[in-house]
C-alpha positions, 0 to 999 in steps of 0.5 A, a space after each residue: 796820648 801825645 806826646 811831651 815835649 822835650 825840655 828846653 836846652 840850658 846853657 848854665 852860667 860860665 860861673 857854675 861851670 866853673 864850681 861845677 869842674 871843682 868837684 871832686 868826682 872821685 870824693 863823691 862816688 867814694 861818698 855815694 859808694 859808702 852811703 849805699 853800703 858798698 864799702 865801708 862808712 868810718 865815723 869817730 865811732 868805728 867803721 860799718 858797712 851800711 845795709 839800710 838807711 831807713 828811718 829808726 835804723 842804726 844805720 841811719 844814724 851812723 849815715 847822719 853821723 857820717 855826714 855831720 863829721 864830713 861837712 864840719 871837716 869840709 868847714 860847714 856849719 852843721 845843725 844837729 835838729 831831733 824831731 819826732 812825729 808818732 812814732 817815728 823820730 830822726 834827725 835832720 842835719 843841715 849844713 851851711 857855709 858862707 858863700 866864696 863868690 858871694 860872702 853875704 850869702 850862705 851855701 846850703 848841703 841838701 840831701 835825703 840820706 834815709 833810704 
């Protein structure tokens, strides 16, 4: 077997450097930490710590509600869409906002959040 090669270098735009450095590093983990269930997660509903996310879960749903409550207060807008396959259903949240650098584009929060 040989062996691969190693990936080309990068260099990202001085633009995404600049919205990279405005993130919030201490937010995320705190997100991230909440999200796995290793401090507790506070909704409208109350507060939880989570122990699964998997799909069909009670904590799933409070993980999705977390993150629908957290990116309407950050100002996205969040779509709510149920679906169902089987016997299995969920629901997937998509949340969007119109872009600061370009406005007549949106940004997009993506992420799998059942575990």
């Amino acid at each position: 077997m040989g062996s691969a090669a190693a990936p080309a270098a990068v260099t990202p735009s001085p633009a995404v450097e600049a919205l990279v450095a405005r993130v919030d590093r201490a937010r995320a983990l705190t997100d991230l930490r909440r999200l796995a269930g290793d401090e507790p997660l506070c909704i409208a509903a109350g507060c939880v710590t989570l122990n699964n996310r998997q799909t069909r879960s009670d904590d799933l749903e409070r993980a999705m509600d977390y993150v629908v409550e957290t990116t309407t207060a950050l100002g996205y807008e969040v779509d709510d869409i149920p679906w169902r396959r089987g016997l299995y259903y969920g629901r997937n949240v998509i949340a969007r906002k119109t872009g600061v650098l370009s406005p007549t584009e949106e940004v997009y929060f993506v992420a799998h959040v059942d575990g």
